[in-house]
C-alpha positions as a Markdown table, in Angstrom:
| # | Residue | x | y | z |
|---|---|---|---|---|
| 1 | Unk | 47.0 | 87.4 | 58.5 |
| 2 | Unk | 46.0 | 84.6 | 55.9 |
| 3 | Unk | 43.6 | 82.7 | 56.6 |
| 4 | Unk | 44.2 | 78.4 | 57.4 |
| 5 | Unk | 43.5 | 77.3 | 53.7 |
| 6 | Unk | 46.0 | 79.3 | 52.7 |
| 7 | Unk | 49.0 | 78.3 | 54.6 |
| 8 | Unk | 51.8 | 76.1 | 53.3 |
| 9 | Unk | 54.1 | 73.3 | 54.2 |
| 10 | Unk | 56.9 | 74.7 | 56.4 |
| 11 | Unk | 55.4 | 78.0 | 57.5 |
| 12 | Unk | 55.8 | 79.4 | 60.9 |
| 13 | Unk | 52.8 | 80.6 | 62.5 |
| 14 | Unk | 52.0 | 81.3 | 66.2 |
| 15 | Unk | 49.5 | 79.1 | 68.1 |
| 16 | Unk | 48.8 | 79.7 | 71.9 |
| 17 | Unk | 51.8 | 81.9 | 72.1 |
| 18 | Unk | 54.2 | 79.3 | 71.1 |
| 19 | Unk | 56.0 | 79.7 | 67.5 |
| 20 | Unk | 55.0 | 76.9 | 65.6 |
| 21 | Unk | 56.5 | 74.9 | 62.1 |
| 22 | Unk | 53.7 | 73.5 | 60.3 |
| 23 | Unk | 55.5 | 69.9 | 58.8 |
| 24 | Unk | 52.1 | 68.4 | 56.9 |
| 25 | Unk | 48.6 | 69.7 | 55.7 |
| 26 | Unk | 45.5 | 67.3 | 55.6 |
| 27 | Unk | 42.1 | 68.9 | 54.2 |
| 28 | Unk | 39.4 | 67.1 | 54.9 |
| 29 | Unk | 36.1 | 68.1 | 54.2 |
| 30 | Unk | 33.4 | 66.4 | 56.8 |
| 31 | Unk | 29.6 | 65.4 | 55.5 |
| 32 | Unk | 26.8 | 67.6 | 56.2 |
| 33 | Unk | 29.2 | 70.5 | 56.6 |
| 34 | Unk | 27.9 | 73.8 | 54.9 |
| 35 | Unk | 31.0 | 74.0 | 52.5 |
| 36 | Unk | 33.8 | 74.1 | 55.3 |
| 37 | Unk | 36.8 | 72.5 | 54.9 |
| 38 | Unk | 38.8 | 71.6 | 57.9 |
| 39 | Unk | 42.5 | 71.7 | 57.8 |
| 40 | Unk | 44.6 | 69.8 | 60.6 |
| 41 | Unk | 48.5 | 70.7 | 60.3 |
| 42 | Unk | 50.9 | 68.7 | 62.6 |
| 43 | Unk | 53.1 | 71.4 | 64.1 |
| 44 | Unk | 56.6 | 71.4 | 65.5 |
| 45 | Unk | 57.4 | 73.7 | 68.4 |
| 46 | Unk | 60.5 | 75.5 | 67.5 |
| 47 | Unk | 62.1 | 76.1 | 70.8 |
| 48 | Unk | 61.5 | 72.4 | 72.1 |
| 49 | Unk | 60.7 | 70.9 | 69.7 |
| 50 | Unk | 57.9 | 69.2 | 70.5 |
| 51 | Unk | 55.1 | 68.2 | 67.9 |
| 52 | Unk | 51.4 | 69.2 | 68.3 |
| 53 | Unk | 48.4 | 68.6 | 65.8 |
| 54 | Unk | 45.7 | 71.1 | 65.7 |
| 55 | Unk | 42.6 | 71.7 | 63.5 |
| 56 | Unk | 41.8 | 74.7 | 61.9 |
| 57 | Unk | 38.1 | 75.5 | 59.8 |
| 58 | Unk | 39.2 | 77.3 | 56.4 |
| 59 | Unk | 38.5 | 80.7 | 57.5 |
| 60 | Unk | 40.1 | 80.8 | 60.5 |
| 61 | Unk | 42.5 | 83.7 | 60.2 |
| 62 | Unk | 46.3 | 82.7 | 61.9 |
| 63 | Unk | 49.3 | 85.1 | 62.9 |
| 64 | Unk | 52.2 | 84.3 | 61.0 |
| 65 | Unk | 55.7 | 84.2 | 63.0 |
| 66 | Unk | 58.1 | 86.7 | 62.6 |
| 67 | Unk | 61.2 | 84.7 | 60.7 |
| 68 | Unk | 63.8 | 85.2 | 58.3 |
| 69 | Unk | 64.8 | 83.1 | 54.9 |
| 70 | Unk | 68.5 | 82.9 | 54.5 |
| 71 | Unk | 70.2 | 81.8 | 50.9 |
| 72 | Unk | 72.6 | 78.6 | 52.0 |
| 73 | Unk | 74.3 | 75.4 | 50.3 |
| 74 | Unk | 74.9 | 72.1 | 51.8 |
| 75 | Unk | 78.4 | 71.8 | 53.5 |
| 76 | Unk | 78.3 | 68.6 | 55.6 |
| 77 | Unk | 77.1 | 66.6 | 58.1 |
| 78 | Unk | 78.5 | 66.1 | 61.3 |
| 79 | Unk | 76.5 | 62.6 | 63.2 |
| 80 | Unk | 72.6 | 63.7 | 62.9 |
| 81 | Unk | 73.1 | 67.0 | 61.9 |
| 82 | Unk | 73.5 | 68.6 | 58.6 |
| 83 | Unk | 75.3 | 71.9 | 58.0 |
| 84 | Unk | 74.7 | 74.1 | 55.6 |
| 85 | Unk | 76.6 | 77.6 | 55.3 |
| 86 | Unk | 75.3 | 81.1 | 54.7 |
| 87 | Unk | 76.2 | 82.2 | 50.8 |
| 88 | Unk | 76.7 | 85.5 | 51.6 |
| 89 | Unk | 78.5 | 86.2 | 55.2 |
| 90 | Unk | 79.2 | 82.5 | 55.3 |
| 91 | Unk | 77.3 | 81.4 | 59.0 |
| 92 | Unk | 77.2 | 77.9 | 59.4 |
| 93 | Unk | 73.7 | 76.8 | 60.5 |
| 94 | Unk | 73.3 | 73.4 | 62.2 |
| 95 | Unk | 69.8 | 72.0 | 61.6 |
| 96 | Unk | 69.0 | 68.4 | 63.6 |
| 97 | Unk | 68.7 | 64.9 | 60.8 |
| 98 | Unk | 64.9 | 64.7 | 62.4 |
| 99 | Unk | 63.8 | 68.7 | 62.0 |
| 100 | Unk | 64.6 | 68.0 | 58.0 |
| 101 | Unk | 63.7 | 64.3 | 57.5 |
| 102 | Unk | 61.5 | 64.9 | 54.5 |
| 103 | Unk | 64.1 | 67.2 | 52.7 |
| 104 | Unk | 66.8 | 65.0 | 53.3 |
| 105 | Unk | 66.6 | 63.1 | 50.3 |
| 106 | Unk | 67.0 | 65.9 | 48.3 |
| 107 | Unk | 70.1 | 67.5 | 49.3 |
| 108 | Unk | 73.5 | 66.7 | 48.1 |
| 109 | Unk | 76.9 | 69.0 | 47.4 |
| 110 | Unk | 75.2 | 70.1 | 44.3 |
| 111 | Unk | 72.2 | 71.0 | 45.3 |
| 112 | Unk | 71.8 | 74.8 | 44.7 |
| 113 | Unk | 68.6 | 77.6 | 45.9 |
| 114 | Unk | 68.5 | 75.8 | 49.4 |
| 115 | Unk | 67.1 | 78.4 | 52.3 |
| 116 | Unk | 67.5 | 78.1 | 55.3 |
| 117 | Unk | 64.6 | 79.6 | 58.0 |
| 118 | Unk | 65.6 | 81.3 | 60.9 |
| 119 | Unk | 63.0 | 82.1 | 64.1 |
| 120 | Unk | 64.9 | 84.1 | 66.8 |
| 121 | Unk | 68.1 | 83.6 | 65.3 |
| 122 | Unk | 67.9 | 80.0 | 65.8 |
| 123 | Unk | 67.6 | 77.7 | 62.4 |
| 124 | Unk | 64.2 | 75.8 | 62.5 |
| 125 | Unk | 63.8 | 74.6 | 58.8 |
| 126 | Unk | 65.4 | 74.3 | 55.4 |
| 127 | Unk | 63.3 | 75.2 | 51.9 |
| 128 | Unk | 64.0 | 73.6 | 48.7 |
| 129 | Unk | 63.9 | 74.8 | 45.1 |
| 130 | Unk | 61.4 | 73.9 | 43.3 |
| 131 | Unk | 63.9 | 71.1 | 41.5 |
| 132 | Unk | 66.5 | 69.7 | 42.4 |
| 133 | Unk | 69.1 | 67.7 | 40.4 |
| 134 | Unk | 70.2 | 64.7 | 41.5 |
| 135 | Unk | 72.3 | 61.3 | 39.7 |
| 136 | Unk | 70.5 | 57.7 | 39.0 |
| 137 | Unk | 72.9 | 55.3 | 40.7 |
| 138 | Unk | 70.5 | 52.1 | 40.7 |
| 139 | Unk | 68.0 | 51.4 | 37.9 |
| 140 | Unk | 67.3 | 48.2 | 35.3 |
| 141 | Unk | 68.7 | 48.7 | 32.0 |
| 142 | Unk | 67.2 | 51.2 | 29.2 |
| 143 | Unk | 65.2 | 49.4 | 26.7 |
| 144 | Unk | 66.4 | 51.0 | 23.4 |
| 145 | Unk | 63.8 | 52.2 | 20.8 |
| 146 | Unk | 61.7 | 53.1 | 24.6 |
| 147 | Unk | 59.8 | 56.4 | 23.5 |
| 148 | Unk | 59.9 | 59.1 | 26.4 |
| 149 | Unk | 56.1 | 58.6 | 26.4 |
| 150 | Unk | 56.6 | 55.2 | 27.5 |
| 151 | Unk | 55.9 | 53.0 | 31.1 |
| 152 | Unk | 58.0 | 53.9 | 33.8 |
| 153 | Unk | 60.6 | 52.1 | 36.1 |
| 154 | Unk | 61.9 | 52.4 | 39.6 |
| 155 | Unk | 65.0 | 54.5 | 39.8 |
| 156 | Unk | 67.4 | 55.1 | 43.2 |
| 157 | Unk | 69.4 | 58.3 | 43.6 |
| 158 | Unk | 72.4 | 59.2 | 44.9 |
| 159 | Unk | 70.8 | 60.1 | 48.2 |
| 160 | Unk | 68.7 | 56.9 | 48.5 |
| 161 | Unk | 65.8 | 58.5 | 46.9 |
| 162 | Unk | 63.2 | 56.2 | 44.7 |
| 163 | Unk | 61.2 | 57.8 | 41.6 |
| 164 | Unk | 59.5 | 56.2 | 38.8 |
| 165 | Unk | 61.6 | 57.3 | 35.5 |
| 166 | Unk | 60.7 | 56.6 | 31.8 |
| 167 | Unk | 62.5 | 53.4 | 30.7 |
| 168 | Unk | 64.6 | 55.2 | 28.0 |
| 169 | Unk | 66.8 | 56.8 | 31.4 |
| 170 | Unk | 69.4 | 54.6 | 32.5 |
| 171 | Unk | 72.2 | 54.5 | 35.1 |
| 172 | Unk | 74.9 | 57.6 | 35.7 |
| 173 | Unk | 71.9 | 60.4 | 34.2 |
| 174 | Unk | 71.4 | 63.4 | 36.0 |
| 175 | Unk | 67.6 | 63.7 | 35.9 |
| 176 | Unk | 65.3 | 66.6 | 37.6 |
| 177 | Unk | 63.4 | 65.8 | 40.4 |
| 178 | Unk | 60.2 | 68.1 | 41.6 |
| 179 | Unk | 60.6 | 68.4 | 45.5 |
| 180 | Unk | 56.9 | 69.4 | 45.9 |
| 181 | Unk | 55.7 | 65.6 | 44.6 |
| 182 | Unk | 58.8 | 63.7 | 44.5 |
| 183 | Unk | 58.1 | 63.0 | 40.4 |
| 184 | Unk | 60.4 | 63.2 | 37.7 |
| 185 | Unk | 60.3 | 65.8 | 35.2 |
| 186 | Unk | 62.7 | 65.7 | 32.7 |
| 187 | Unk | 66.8 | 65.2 | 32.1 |
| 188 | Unk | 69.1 | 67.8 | 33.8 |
């Protein structure tokens, strides 16, 4: 049982019976508190759906749901839902546009590592690689003689996603992109 400053973005953990997806993390750390941090998670019911924000101290100890992580690629999407298959027995699993809304933006065909998280044989959640690589369709020209060192520029992907590049990347490179800040990190 970890304790709450230990749990992560898209965990499932159980809370008043109910199996729970934990979407974002705030710390917060109030005045005149003897050293406790508090930690409220917004939390996605994965049977209904619904969303719930509770508010745990730092050492509060929470059960962690019983799931399974699945190795899976994109395949398509069919109207809000995306569908990625199974690599090794080849399951498709349907996962709702709104359930994956901030990992949308970093999936495409290529996209490899993808796994998918399954709670009662039902697929709740999706969990990304570290990086992802993904193709600059949209960004002012390079400035030639621009050192990598250099100020940064706004840069659109091929899935709609904005990041600040060096100005020395242009249009057409594949670039690396960390999914845990949404920050560039190098050519791919």
């Amino acid at each position: 049982m970890p304790k709450a400053s230990d749990i992560k973005k898209n965990t499932a953990i159980e809370v008043n019976g109910r199996t729970m997806i934990v979407r974002d993390i705030v710390r917060s750390v109030p005045q005149g508190r003897a050293g406790g941090s508090l930690y409220r998670m917004r939390l996605y019911d994965v049977v209904t759906g619904a969303k719930a924000d509770e508010t745990f101290k730092d050492s509060d100890m929470l059960n962690l749901a019983d799931l399974t992580r699945r190795d899976a690629m994109f395949s398509y999407i069919d109207g809000d839902e995306y569908v990625f298959m199974d690599s090794e027995d080849y399951t498709p699993y349907h996962l709702n546009k709104d359930a994956i809304a901030d990992e949308v933006l970093f999936i495409n065909e290529d996209t490899q590592g993808i796994m998918v998280v399954i709670i009662d044989d039902r697929p709740v959640a999706i969990e990304l690689p570290a990086t992802v690589q993904l193709v600059i369709t949209e960004t002012a020209p390079s400035i030639k003689g621009a050192s990598a060192s250099a100020r940064t520029k706004p840069a659109t992907l091929t899935t709609g996603l904005v990041v600040q590049v060096p100005e020395h990347i242009s249009s057409g490179d594949k670039i690396k992109i960390s999914t845990a800040d949404t920050k560039f990190t190098g050519r791919a």
